[in-house]
C-alpha positions, -999 to 999 in steps of 0.1 A, spaced: -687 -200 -319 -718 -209 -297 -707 -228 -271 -729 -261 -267 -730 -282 -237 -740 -318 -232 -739 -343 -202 -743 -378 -213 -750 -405 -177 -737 -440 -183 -765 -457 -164 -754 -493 -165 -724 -514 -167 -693 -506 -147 -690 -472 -155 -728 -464 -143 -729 -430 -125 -702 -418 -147 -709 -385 -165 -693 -378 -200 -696 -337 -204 -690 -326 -238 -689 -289 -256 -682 -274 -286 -655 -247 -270 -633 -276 -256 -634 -292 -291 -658 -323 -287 -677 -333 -319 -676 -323 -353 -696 -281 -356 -709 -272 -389 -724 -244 -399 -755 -256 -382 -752 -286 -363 -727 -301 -339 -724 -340 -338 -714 -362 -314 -697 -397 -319 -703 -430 -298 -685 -462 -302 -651 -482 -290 -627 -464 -314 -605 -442 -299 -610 -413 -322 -649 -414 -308 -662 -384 -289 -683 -402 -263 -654 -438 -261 -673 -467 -242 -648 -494 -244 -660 -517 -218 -687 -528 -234 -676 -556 -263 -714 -552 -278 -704 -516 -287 -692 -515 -326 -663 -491 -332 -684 -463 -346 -717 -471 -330 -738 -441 -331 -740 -405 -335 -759 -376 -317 -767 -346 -339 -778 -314 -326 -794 -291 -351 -816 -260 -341 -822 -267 -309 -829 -304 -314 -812 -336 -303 -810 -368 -321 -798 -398 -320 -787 -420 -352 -773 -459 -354 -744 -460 -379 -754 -497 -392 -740 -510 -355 -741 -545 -353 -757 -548 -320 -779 -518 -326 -790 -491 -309 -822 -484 -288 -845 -456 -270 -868 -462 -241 -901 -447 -259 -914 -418 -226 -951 -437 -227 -935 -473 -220 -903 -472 -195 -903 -512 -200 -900 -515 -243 -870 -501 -261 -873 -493 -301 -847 -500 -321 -835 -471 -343 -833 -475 -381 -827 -440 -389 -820 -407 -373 -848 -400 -347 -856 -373 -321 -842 -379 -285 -855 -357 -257 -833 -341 -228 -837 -368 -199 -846 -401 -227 -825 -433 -220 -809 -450 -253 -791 -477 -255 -755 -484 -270 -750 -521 -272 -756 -533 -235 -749 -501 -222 -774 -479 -208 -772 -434 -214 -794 -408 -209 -789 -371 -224 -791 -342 -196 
């Protein structure tokens, strides 16, 4: 197995600072044969678990890696889930479908900030 490491920063709320590491050899995620995904939400079976934040749906999101690439998918949240485009720090897009998310991007999960390193 390739191991595949991931720090995700909680950059608001009262866990901002906090780093969440995640990688396939400790058993985070779900590996396929060529992808390894990540889940996000309140449930306790989630990979990434944010419970402090009550805009946060069970299952929220997801974050996908396949060859080489990150990205970040809403799994029909309530509350929805955002990126900060890199041209305009001050306008978040909603996303409606699985998009690309770049090393360093801040995303939003509910009311709670995160940024992939």
């Amino acid at each position: 197995m390739i191991d595949i490491k991931v720090g995700i920063v909680i950059m608001s709320g009262v866990e901002d600072g906090t780093t969440i590491k995640c990688s396939t050899t400790k058993g985070d995620g779900t590996v396929s044969a060529n992808s390894w995904t990540l889940t996000i939400g309140r449930a306790e079976d989630c990979d990434l678990r944010l419970q402090t934040d009550t805009y946060i749906s069970r299952l929220h999101a997801k974050l996908h890696y396949v060859n080489g690439q990150w990205w970040l998918e809403d799994c029909e949240s309530r509350n929805g889930t955002f990126i900060t485009m890199t041209n305009d720090f001050f306008k978040d897009t909603r996303v409606r479908r699985m998009i690309p998310l770049e090393l360093g991007q801040l995303f939003r999960i509910g009311r709670t900030w995160l940024r992939l390193e």
